[in-house]
C-alpha distance (Angstrom), angle and dihedral (degrees) to the residues before:
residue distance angle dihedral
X1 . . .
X2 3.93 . .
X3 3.49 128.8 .
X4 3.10 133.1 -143.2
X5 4.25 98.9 -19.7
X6 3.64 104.5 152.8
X7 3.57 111.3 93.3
X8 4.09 118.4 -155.9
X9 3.83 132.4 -146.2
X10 4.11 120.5 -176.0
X11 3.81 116.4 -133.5
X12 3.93 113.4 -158.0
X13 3.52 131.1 -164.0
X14 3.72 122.6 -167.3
X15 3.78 151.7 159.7
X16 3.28 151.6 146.1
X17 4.11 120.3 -115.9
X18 3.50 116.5 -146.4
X19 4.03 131.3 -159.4
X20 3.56 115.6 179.6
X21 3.53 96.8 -3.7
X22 3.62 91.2 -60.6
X23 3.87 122.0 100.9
X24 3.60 111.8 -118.0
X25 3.64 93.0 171.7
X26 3.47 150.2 55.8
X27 3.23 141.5 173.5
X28 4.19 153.6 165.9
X29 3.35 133.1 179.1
X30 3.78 129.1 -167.7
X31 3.94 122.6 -160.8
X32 4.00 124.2 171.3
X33 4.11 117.1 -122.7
X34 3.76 105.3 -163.6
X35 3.57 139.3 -154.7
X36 3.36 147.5 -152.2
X37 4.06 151.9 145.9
X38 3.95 85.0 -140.6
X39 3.70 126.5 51.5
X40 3.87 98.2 20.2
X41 3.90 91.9 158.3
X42 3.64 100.8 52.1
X43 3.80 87.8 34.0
X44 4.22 89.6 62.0
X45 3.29 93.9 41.9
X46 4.02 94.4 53.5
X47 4.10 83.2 42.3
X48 3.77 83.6 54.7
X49 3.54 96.8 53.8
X50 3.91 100.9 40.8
X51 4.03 87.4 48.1
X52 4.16 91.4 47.0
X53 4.09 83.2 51.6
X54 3.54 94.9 53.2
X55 4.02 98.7 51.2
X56 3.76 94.8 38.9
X57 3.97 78.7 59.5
X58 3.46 92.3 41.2
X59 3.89 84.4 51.4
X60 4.05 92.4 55.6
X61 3.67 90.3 42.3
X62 3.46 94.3 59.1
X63 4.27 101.8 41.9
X64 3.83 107.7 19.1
X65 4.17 102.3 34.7
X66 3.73 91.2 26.4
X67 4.04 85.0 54.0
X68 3.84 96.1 43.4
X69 4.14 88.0 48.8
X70 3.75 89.8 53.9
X71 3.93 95.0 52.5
X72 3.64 86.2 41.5
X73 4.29 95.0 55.9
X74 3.77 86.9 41.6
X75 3.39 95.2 56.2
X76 3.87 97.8 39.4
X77 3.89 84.5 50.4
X78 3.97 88.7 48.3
X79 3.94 89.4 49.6
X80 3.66 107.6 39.7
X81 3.63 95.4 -111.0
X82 3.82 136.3 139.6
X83 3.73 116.9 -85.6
X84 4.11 114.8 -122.5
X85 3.46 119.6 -168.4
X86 3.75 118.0 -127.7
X87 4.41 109.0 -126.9
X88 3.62 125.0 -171.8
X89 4.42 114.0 -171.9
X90 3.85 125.7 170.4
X91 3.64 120.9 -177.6
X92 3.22 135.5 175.4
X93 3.67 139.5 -145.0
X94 4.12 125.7 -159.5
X95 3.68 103.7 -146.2
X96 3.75 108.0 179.8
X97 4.12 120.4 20.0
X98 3.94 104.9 177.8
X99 3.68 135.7 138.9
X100 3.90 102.4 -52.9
X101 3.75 90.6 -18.4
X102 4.09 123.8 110.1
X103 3.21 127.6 169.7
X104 4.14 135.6 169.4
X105 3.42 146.9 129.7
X106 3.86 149.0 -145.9
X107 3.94 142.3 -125.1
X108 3.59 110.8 -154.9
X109 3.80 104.0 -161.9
X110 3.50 121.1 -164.5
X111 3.70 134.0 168.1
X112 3.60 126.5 -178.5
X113 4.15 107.8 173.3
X114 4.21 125.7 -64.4
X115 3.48 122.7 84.4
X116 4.07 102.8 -47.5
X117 3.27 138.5 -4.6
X118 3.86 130.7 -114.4
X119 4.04 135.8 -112.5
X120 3.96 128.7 -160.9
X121 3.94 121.0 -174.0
X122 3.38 123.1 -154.9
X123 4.00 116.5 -178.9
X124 4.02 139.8 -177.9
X125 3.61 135.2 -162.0
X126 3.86 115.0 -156.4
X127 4.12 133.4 -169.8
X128 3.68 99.3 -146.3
X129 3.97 88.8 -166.5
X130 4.02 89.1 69.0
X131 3.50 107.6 27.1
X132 3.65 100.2 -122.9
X133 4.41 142.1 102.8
X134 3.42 114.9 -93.6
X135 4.02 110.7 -121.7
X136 3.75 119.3 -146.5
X137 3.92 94.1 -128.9
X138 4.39 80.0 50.1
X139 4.32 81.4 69.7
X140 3.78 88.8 43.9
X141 4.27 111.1 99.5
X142 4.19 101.2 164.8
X143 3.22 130.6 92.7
X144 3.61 124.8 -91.7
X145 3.72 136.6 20.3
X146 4.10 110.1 -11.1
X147 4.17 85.0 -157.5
X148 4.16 87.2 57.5
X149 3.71 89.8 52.7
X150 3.91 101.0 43.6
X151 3.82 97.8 55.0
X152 3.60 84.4 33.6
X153 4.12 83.2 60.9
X154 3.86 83.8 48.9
X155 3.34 118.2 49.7
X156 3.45 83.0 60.2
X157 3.49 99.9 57.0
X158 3.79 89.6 42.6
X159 4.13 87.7 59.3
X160 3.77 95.6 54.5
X161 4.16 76.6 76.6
X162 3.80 118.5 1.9
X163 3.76 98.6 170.2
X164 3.60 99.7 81.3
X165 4.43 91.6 59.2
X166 3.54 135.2 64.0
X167 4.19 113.7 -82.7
X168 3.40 93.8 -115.4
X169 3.58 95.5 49.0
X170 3.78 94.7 134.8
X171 3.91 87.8 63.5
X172 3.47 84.8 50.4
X173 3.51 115.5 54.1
X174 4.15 91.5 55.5
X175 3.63 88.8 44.4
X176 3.77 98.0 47.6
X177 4.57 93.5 28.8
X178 3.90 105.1 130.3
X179 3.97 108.5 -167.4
X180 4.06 86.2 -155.9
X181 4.18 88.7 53.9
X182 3.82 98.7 97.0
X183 3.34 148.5 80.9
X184 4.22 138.2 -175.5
X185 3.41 131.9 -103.3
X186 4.57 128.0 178.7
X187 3.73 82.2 -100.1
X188 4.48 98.9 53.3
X189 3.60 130.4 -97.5
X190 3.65 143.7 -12.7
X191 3.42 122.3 -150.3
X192 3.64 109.6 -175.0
X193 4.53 142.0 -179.3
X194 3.23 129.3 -134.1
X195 3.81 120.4 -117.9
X196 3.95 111.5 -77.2
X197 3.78 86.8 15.8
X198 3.73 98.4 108.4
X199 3.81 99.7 -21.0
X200 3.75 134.4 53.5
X201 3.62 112.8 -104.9
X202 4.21 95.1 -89.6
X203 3.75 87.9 58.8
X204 3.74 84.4 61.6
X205 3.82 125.1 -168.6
X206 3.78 111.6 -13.7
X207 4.13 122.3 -127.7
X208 3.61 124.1 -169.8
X209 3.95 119.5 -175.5
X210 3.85 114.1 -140.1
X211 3.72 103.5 -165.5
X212 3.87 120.1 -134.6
X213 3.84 114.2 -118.0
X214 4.06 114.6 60.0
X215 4.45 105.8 51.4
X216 4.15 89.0 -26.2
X217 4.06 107.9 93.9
X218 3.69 113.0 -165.8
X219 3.60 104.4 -120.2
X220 3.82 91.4 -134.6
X221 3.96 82.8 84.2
X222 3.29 93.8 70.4
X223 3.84 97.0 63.6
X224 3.85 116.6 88.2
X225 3.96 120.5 -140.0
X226 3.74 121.6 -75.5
């Protein structure tokens, strides 16, 4: 079986908006262009979809955010008050690049005035082989419910040190659980919260490592031999 074969390039767009001379705006965006003698299909259809991402950002950046920056400068200029410049960043990170197996993730960064600005991440795990997203309940092989044994897996790790999530993080981490929030690593599975989910925003977004072996399949299984 190969290792590691897909190759990956990062694409950025960036610039800085100006209103008034002054630049109100900036932003960069990151997207992955990958590469490969194998899976050339699934690989231009995943190219397809990161690039289409990154201009339909590009796209808000440049009417919505550009929009709410100019109001913002004209009334800071109206009202005596300090100037911020708006900033939009994604990044990405490619967490697991074996046989037919990708994995990565993004940080969409925004901030738009006050005293910090915000991220989301949003992440996807693909088997190239079959054309298709990997689902978190896909890596799951026990019985019962794969939910049940995930926040199971992280309550516990949230009790090893409590004091840096909500008090009524238990509630919280069924109530906030998204099956798409994860992505794979050599070592198994992340599971991870979005800022304010089940921390304040200094706790920052929350990662939990589900290691492969007992109910967690590493996906690389799931690719045949090339």
């Amino acid at each position: 079986m190969e290792m590691n074969t897909v190759s990956v390039n990062t694409i950025v767009i960036k610039d800085e908006m100006k209103h008034n001379g002054v630049t109100v705006l900036s932003y960069k965006i990151q997207y992955p262009q990958f590469k490969s003698y194998y899976y050339q299909m699934s690989l231009a259809l995943i190219n397809e979809f990161y690039k289409s991402q990154a201009f339909e950002y590009q796209k808000y950046c440049e009417t919505e955010l550009f929009k709410a920056a100019v109001e913002q400068y004209e009334y800071s200029m109206e009202n005596n008050y300090p100037m911020r410049e708006f900033e939009a960043l994604v990044v990405f990170e490619v967490t697991y690049n074996r046989a037919c197996i990708l994995s990565l993730y993004f940080d969409k960064y925004e901030y738009t005035g006050g005293a910090h600005g915000s991220t989301i991440r949003t992440s996807q795990t693909w088997n190239l082989q079959k054309h298709y997203q990997i689902k978190l309940n896909d890596l799951y092989t026990c019985p019962g419910n794969y939910k049940t044994y995930i926040l199971n897996q992280v309550k516990v790790q949230i009790e090893k040190d409590p004091s840096i999530y909500f008090e009524n993080y238990e509630k919280l981490i069924d109530e906030n659980f998204n099956e798409n929030s994860f992505y794979c690593t050599p070592q198994g599975v992340v599971v991870y919260y979005q800022q304010y989910d089940i921390a304040p925003y200094s706790s920052g977004i929350r990662e939990f490592l589900i290691p492969y072996g007992h109910c967690i399949l590493d996906p690389v299984k799931k690719c045949f031999a090339i």
